[in-house]
C-alpha positions as CSV (number, residue, x, y, z in Angstrom):
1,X,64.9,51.7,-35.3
2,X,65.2,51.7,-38.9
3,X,64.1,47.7,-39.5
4,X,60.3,46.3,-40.7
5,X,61.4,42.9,-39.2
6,X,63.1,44.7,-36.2
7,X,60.1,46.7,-35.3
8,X,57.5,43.6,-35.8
9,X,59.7,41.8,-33.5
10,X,59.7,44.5,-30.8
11,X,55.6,45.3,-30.5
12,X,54.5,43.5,-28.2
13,X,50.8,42.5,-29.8
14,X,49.2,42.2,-25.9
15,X,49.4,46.1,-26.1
16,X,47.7,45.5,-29.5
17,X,45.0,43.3,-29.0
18,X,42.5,43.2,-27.2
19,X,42.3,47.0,-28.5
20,X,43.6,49.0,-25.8
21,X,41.5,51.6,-23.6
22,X,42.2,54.5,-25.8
23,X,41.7,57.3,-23.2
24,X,41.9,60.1,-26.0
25,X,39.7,60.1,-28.9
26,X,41.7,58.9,-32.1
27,X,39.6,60.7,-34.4
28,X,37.9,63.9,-35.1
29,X,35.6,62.7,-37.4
30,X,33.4,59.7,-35.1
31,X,31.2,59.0,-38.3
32,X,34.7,58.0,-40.2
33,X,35.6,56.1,-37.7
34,X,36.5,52.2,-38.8
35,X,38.5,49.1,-36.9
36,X,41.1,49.7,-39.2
37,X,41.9,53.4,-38.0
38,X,41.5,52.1,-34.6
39,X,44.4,49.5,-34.6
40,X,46.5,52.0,-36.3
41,X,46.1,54.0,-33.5
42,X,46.7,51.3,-31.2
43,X,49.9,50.3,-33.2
44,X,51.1,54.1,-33.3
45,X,50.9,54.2,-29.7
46,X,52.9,50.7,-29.4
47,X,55.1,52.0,-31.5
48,X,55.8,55.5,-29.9
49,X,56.2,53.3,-26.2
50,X,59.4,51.5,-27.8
51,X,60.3,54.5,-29.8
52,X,59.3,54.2,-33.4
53,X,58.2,57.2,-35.1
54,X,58.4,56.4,-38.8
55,X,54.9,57.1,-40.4
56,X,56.4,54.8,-43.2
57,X,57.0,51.8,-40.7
58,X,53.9,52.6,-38.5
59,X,52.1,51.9,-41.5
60,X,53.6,49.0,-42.5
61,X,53.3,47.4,-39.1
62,X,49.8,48.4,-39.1
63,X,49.1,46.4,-42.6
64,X,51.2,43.5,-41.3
65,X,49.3,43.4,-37.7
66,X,45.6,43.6,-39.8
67,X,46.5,41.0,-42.0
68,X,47.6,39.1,-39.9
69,X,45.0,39.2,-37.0
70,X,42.8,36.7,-36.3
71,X,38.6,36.8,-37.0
72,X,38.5,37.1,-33.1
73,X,40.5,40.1,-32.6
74,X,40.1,42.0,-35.9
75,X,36.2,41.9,-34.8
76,X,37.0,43.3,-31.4
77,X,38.1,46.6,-33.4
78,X,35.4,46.4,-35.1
79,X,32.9,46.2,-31.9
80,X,35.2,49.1,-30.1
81,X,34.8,51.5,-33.3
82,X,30.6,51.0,-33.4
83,X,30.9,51.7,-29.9
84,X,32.8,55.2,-30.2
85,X,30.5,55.8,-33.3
86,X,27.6,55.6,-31.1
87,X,29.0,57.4,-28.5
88,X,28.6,60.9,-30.4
């Protein structure tokens, strides 16, 4: 997969949002830990299930997904990243 507009249409955004389980931790660092990181993970993990591994077009998809996401389910990421930050 070499496409922005072939990748966006193959993530399927239910694995997206609500933020997945995320059964390992995504970062090191807890206390740097933000909603934005999160669904980056969640995206990179999307994206490795159809088999995208571009770091370019992760990112990309990532920045599309965020701006694009509504109030409702940017502040689930946000709720799911206090949570792992006060689960140190």
């Amino acid at each position: 997969m070499n496409n922005f507009d072939t990748l966006l249409a193959n993530i399927n955004r239910n694995n997206i949002y609500p933020p997945p389980e995320i059964e390992e931790k995504p970062m090191r660092d807890h206390k740097r830990c933000h909603a934005y990181m999160i669904l980056r993970y969640s995206v990179a993990r999307e994206c490795k299930r159809i088999g995208e591994f571009d770091a370019i077009l992760i990112g990309q998809a990532t920045n599309h997904l965020w701006k694009t996401s509504t109030t409702q389910e940017k502040s689930e990421y946000f709720d799911l990243a206090q949570r792992i930050k006060s689960h140190q």
